[in-house]
VOGU-3710 file (C-alpha; in Angstrom, 3 decimals, decimal comma):
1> xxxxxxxxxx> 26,227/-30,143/3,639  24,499/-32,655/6,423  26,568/-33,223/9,173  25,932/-36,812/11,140  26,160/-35,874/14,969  25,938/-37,760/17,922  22,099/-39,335/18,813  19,640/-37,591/20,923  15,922/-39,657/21,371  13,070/-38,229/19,580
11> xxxxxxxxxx> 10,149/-38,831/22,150  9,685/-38,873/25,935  7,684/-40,671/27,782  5,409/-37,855/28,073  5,078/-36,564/25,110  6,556/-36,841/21,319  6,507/-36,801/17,584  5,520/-39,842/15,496  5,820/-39,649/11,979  2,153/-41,234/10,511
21> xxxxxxxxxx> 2,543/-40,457/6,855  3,428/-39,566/3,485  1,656/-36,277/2,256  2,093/-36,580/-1,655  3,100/-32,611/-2,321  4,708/-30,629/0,627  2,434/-28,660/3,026  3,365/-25,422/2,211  0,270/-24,600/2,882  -2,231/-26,147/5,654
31> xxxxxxxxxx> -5,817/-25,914/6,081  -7,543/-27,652/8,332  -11,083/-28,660/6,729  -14,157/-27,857/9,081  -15,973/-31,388/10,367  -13,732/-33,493/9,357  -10,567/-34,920/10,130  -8,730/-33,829/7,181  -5,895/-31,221/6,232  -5,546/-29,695/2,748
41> xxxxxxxxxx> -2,196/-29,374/1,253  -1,155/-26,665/-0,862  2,655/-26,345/-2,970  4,334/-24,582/-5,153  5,740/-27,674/-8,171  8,368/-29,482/-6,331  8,451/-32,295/-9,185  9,878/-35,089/-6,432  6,153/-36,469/-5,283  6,392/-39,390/-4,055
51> xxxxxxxxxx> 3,771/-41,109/-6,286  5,069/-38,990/-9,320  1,979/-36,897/-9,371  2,228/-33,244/-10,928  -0,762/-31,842/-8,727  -0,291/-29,326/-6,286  -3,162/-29,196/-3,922  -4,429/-32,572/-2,026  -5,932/-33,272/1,307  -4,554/-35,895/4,583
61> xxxxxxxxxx> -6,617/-37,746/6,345  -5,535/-38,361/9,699  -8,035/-41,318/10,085  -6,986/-43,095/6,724  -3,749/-41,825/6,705  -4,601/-41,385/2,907  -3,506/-38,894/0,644  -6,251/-37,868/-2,161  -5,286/-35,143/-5,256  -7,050/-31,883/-5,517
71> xxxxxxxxxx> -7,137/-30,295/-8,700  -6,413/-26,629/-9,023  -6,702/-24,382/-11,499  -3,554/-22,191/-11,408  -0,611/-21,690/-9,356  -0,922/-21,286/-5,458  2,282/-20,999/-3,892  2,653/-17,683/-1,367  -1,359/-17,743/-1,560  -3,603/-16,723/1,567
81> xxxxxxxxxx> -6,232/-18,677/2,882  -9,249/-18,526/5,346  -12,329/-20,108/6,316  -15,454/-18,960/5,389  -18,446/-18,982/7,923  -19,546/-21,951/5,672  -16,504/-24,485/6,752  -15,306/-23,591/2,864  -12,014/-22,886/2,354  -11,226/-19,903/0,708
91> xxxxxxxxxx> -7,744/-19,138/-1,452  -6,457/-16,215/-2,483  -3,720/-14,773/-4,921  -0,719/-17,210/-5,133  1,904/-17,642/-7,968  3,161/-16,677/-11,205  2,735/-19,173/-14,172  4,424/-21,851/-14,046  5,486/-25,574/-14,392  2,071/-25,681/-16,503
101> xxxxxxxxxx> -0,288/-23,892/-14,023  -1,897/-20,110/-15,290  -0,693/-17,474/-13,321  -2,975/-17,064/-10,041  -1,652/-14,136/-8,222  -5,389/-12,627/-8,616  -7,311/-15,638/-8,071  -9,974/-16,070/-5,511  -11,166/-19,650/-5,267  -12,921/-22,286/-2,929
111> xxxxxxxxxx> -12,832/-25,598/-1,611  -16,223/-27,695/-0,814  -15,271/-28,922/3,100  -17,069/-32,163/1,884  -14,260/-33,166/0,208  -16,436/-34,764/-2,581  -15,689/-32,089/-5,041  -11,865/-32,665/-5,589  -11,029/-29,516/-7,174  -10,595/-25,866/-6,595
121> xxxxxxxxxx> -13,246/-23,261/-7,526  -12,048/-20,447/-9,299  -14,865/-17,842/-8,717  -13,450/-14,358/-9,621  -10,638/-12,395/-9,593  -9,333/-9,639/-7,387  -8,549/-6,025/-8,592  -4,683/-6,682/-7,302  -1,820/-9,572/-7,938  -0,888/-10,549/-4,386
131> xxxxxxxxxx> 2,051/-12,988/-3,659  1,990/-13,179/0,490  -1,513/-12,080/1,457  -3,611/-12,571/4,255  -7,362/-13,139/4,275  -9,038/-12,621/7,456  -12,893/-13,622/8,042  -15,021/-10,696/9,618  -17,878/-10,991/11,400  -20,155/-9,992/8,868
141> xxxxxxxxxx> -18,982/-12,846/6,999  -16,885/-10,930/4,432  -13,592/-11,686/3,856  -10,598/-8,613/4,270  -7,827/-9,597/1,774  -4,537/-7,520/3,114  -0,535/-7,335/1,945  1,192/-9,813/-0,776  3,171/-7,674/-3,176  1,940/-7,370/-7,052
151> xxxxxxxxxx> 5,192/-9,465/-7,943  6,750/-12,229/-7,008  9,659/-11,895/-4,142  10,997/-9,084/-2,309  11,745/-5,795/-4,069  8,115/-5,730/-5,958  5,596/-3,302/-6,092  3,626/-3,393/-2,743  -0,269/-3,461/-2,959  -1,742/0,213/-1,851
161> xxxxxxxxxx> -5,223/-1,230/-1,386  -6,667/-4,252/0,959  -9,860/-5,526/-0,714  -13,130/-6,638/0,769  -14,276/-10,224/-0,568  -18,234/-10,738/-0,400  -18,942/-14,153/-0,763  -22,580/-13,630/-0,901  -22,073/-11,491/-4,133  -19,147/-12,569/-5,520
171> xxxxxxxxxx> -17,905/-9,308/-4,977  -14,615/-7,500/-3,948  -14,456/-3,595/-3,002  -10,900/-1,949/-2,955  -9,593/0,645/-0,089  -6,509/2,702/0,405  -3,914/0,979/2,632  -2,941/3,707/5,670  0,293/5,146/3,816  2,716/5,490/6,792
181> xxxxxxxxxx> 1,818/1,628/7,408  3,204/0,854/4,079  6,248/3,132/4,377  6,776/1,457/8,355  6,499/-1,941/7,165  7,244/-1,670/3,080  5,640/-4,744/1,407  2,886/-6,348/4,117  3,734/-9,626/3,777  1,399/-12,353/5,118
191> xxxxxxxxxx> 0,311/-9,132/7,754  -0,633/-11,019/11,520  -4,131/-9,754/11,430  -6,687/-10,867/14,592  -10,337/-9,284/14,403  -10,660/-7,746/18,034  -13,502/-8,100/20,800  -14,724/-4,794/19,564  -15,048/-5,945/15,831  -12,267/-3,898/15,221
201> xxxxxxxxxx> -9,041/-5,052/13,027  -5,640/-5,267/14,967  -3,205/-5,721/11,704  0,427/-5,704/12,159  3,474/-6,187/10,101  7,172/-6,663/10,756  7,867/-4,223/13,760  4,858/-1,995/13,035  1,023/-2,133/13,218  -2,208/-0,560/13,725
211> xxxxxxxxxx> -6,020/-0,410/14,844  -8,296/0,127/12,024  -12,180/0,104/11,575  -12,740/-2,361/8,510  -15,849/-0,852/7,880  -15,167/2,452/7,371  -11,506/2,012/6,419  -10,489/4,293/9,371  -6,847/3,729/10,598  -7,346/5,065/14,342
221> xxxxxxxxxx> -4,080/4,444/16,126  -0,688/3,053/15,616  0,137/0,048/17,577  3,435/0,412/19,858  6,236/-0,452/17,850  8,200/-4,305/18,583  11,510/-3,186/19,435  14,663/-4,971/19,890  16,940/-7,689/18,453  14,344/-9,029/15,134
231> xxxxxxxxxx> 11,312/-8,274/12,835  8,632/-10,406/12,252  7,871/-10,350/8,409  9,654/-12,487/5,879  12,672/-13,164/5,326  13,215/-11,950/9,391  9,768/-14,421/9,599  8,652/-14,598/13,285  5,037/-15,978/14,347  2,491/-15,102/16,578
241> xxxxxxxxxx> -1,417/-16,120/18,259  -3,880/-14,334/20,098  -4,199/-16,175/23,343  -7,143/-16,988/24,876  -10,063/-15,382/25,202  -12,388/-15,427/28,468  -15,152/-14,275/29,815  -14,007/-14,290/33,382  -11,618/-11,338/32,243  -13,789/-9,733/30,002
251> xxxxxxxxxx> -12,242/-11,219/26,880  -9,009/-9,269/27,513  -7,278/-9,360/24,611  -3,456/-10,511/24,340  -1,323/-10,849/20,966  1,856/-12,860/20,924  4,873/-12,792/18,566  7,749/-15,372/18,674  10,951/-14,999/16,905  11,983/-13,917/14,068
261> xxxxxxxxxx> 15,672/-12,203/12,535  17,726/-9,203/12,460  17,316/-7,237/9,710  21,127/-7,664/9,008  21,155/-11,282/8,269  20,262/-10,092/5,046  23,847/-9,374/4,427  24,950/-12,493/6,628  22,994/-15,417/6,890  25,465/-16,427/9,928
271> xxxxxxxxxx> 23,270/-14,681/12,516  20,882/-16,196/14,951  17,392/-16,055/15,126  15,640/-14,033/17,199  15,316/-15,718/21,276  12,247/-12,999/22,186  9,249/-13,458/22,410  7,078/-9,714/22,974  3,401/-10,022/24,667  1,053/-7,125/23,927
281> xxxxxxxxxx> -1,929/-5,817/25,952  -4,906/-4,526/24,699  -7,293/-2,255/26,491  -10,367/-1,004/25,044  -12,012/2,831/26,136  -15,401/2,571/25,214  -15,645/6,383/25,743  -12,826/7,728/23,490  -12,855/4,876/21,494  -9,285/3,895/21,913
291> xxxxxxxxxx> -6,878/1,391/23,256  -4,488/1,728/25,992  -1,391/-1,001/25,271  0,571/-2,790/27,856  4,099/-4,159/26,422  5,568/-5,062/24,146  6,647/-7,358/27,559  9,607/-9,156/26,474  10,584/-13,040/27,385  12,714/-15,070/26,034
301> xxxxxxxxxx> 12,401/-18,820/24,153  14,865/-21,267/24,890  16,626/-20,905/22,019  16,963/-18,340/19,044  13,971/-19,229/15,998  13,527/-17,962/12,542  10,708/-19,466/10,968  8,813/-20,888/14,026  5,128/-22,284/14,127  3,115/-21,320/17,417
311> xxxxxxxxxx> 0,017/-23,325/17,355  -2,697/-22,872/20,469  -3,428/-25,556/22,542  -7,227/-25,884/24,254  -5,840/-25,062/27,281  -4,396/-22,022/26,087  -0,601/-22,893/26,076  1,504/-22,519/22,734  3,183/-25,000/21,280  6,397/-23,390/19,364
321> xxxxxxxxxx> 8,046/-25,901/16,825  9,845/-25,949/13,481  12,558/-23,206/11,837  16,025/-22,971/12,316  18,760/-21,181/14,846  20,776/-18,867/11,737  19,656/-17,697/8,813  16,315/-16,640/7,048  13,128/-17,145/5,147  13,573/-17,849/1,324
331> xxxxxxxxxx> 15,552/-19,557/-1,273  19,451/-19,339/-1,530  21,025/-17,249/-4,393  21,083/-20,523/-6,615  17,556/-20,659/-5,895  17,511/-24,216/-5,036  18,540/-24,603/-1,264  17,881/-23,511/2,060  19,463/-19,744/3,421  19,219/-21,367/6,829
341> xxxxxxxxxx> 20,615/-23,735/9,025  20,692/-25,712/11,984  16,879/-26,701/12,302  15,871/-26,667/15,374  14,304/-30,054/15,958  12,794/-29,569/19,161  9,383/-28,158/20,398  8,780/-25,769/23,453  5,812/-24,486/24,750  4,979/-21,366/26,586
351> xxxxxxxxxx> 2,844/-21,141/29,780  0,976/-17,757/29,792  0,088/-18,035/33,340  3,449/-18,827/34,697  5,672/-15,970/36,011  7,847/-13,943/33,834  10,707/-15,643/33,019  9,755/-19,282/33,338  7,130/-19,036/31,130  8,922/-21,416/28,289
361> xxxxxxxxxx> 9,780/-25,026/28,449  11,351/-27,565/26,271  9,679/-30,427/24,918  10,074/-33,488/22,615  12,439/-33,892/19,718  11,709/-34,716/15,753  14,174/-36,107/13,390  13,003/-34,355/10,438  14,171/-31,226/9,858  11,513/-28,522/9,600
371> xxxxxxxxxx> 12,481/-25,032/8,218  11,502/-22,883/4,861  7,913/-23,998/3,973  6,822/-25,798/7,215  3,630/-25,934/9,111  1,430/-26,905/12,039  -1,846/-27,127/13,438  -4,153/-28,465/15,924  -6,210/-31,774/15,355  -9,705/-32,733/17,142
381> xxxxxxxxxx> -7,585/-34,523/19,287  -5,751/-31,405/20,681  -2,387/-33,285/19,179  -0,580/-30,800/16,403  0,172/-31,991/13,063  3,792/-30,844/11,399  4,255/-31,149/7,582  6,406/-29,327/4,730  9,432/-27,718/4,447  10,318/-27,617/-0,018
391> xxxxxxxxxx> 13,823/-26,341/1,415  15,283/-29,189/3,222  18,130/-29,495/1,634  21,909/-29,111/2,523  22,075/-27,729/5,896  24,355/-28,175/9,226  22,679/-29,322/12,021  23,768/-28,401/15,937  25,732/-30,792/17,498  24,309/-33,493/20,097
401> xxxxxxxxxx> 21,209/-33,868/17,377  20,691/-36,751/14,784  18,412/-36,218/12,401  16,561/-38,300/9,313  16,790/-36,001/6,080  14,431/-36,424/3,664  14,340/-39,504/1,274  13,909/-36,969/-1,562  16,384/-34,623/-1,232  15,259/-30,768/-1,178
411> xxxxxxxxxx> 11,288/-31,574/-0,376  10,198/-32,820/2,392  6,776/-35,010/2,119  6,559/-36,937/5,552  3,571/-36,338/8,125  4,102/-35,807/11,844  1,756/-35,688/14,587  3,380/-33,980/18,056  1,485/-34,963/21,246  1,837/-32,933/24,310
421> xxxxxxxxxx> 2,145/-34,488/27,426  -1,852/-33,469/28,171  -2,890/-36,167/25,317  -1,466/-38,711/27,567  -3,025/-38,129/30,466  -6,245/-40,293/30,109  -6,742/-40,651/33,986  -7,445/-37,055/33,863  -9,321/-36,551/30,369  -12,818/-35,921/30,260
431> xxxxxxxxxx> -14,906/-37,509/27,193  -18,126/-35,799/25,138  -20,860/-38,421/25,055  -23,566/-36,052/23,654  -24,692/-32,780/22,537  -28,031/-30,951/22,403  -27,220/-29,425/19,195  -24,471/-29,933/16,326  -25,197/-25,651/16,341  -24,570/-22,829/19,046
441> xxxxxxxxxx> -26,636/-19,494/19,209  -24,956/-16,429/20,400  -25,850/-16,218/24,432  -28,107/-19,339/24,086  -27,791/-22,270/26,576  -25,958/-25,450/25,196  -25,743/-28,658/26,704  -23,043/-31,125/27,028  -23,112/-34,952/28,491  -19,729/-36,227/29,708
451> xxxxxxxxxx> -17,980/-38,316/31,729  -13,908/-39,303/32,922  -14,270/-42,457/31,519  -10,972/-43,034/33,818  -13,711/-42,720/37,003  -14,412/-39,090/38,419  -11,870/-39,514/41,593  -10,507/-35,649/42,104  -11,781/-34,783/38,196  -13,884/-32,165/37,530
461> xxxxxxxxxx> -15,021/-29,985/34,572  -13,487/-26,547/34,688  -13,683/-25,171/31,615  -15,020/-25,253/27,802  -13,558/-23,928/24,897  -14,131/-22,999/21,354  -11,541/-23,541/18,609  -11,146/-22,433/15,603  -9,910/-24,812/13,063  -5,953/-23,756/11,399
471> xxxxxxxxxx> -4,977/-22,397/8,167  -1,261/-22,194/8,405  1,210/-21,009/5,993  5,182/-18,939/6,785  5,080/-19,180/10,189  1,454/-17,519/10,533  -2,553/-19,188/11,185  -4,546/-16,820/9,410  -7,692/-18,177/11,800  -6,582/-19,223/14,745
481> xxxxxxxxxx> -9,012/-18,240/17,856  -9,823/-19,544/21,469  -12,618/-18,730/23,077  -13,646/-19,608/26,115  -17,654/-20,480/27,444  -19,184/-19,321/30,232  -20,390/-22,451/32,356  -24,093/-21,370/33,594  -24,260/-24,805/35,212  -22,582/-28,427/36,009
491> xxxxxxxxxx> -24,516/-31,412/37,433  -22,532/-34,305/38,744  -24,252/-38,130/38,631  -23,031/-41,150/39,153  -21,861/-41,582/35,724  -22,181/-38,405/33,385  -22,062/-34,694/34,122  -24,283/-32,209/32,186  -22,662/-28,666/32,116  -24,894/-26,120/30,262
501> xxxxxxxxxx> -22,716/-23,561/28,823  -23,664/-19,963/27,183  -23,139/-19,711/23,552  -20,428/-16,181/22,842  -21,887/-12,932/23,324  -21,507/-11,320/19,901  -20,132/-12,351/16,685  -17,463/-10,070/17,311  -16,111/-12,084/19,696  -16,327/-14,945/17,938
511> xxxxxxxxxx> -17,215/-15,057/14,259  -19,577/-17,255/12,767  -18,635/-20,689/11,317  -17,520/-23,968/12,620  -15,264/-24,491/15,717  -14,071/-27,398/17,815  -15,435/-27,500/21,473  -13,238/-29,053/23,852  -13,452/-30,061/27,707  -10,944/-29,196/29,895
521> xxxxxxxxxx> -9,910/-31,017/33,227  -7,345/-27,955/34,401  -5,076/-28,379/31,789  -6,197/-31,897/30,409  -8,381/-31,897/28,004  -10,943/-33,969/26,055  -11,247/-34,732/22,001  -13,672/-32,287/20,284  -16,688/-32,400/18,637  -17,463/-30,144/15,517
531> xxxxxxxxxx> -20,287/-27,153/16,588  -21,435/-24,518/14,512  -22,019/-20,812/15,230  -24,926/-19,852/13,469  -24,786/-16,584/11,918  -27,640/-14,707/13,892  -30,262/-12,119/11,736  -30,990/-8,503/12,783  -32,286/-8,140/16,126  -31,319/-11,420/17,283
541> xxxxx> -28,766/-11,866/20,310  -25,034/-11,513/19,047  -25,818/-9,627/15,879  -23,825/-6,745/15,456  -23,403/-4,126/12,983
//
């Protein structure tokens, strides 16, 4: 049941949450839509909407503040989603029938990033029924569908194939899931999967993972296995990012996971999340064609997590927010409340440049409870919206916390935004006036006009990023990416700088499609404007086979 503790403020003076709106289903799942400042929601039925709508898919606008319906054609809770070079969205698998929607567990279907059609595209079907999957755009603009079991919850019949999605045919090809990965990690649910430097797949599940070649299907080498106190993959669900990537350090490649739960809370939901964090490095041999790993190095969060959100910040920090202290992923036994409790209504963020050990600090503090069904992601702003959580219902709460359940019991509908302390810092925050282009070629020279509309004083440009926009669902962003420019020159005048960057070496290292560019002032960091990576044709620099 809720228990009413003693008050703790919700903000600081440096940075907070403010709640900004009603969402009219719960963001189960959350895709940010490309050029725009809008968020699509995704549910499974809750039947409490606010409004007393029966839809299940809808888009936010931050600007508005305005929630607009989506039609879709069939059930989409547990679905995957992506982002196709396009700025489309792309959906895939979801839900058995019900509460009137057609079964949709082998759905593939689109969203226009307009936002002018308001309904979802079924265009085909897949060869498999996939509840949990993960879509992952490649380079080559195809999309590798991965995981989600053939049934719906935990005990069904895993998929033994990952499928290849063409969008320019309307086509999907089937291969043979690496055996031993399916034995290590049983039902690849919602697999972390992060297309590498070398266009290679790193895909990994639970405690276990591996290096394969998507284009031949080759599985070449195991990744090191995450030991200690949890697992990653629902119900133990844990998160994780790929941190930056930059050319200074030869796009060295880093992967993250935070959280997580003993396998054993299965049998008692008492125990507390998982406090570690593991940090992987990746190597590449160009000669034998391998990797070389560094880690898992193990650090620890401030507090135990099950269920966390780690969103990427421009300047490379990760936010970690939402889930709870005990318990797991999932619906109870009755199948209509949480199996965890004590949320964990404060943020932290981790520092990957600090020194082992202090890496992690607390942040602000939310009222709203988010656990089972939340999400996150970054705006243009570089703030991070939180939304969802269907399981919000009947939980304990640690003491020296108050808290504001929800106004509808079980489902949670209200809209946060979370604003790190950089967002405040306007004497420090550089400002886009222009562009030379609203597109980016791969090594070509790109200009940018700014000023610190705050006066230049000690400021200075030191960096430019690409970001990749979210599209979040159980504690995972299927396309999150940071990318760093290199700066080929800055000019200073009395008013505006013009830095001329160099557009990414290859689409390997960063995919085509659309990305938010941000300045950064060391850590501070301007608002973004929308650029496109233009896929580049045979023979032309970045094309890669």
């Amino acid at each position: 049941m809720y228990m009413l503790v003693i008050f703790r403020p919700h903000c600081c003076q440096s940075h907070r949450y403010d709640q900004i709106g009603i969402g009219m289903i719960v963001a189960v799942h959350l895709v940010q839509i490309p050029g725009t400042d809008r968020y699509l929601f995704m549910e499974r039925p809750s039947g409490y909407h606010p409004d007393s709508s029966r839809s299940i898919a809808g888009f936010f606008d931050l600007n508005t503040r305005k929630f607009t319906h989506v039609f879709s054609p069939d059930g989409l809770f547990c679905c995957g989603h992506t982002l196709l070079d396009t700025g489309d969205v792309v959906i895939v698998g979801g839900h058995q029938a019900n509460a009137g929607y057609p079964d949709g567990m082998k759905s593939i279907r689109t969203f226009n990033r307009s936002c002018t059609d308001l309904q979802l595209r079924k265009i085909r079907e897949m060869g498999w029924r996939r509840w949990y999957p993960t879509p992952t755009l490649l380079p080559d603009g195809r999309v590798l569908i991965m995981g989600g079991t053939q049934g719906v919850g935990a005990g069904t019949a895993n998929n033994p194939f990952w499928e290849m999605y063409d969008p320019a045919t309307n086509s999907t090809r089937p291969y043979a899931m690496r055996s031993m990965y399916l034995d290590q990690s049983e039902q690849i649910y919602y697999p972390f999967n992060y297309v590498l430097p070398e266009g290679l797949l790193f895909t990994f599940c639970g405690r276990s993972g591996w290096i394969m070649d998507w284009r031949n299907n080759n599985w070449l080498q195991d990744v090191p296995r995450l030991r200690g106190y949890g697992s990653t993959q629902f119900p133990f669900t844990g998160s994780s990012v790929m941190l930056g990537l930059y050319p200074e350090n030869n796009y060295q490649v880093e992967i993250m996971t935070f959280g997580g739960q003993r396998e054993a809370a299965v049998k008692d939901l008492s125990f507390i999340g998982n406090r570690g964090s593991g940090r992987l490095a990746l190597t590449y041999n160009r000669t034998s064609g391998n990797y070389s790993f560094r880690g898992w190095e193990l650090d620890l969060l401030s507090i135990g997590r099950v269920m966390p959100d780690s969103v990427l910040l421009p300047n490379g920090r990760v936010i970690i927010l939402n889930g709870a202290w005990t318990g797991l992923a999932g619906d109870s036994a009755n199948g209509g409340e949480s199996r965890a409790n004590y949320p964990l209504l404060f943020a932290e963020e981790y520092n990957p440049n600090a020194p082992l050990g202090s890496r992690f600090r607390r942040m602000a503090t939310t009222l709203i409870a988010r656990m089972y069904h939340s999400t996150a992601g970054l705006t243009t702003n570089g703030t991070v919206i939180v939304a969802g959580c269907d399981r919000c219902y009947k939980y304990q709460v640690q003491d020296g916390y108050d808290f504001d359940p929800s106004p509808t019991s079980k489902a949670e509908y209200r809209v946060e935004i979370y604003s790190p302390p950089y967002f405040f810092m306007d004497e420090l925050k550089p400002l886009i006036v222009n562009t030379s282009s609203t597109s980016m070629a791969y090594q070509g020279l790109f200009t940018i006009t700014y000023t610190f509309p705050a006066g230049w004083g000690n400021n200075a440009l030191t960096r430019v990023v690409l970001v990749a926009p979210s599209s979040t669902t159980h504690s995972y962003n299927t396309h999150q990416r940071l990318l760093g420019l290199e700066i080929v020159s800055n000019s200073v005048g009395d008013v505006n700088g013009v830095a001329i960057v160099r557009g990414p070496p290859n689409i390997n290292i960063a995919p085509p499609g659309m990305y938010m560019l941000f300045l950064l002032n060391g850590d501070v960091y301007s608002r973004a404007v929308w650029v496109t990576l233009i896929r580049p044709r045979p023979g032309e620099p970045g094309y890669m086979t």
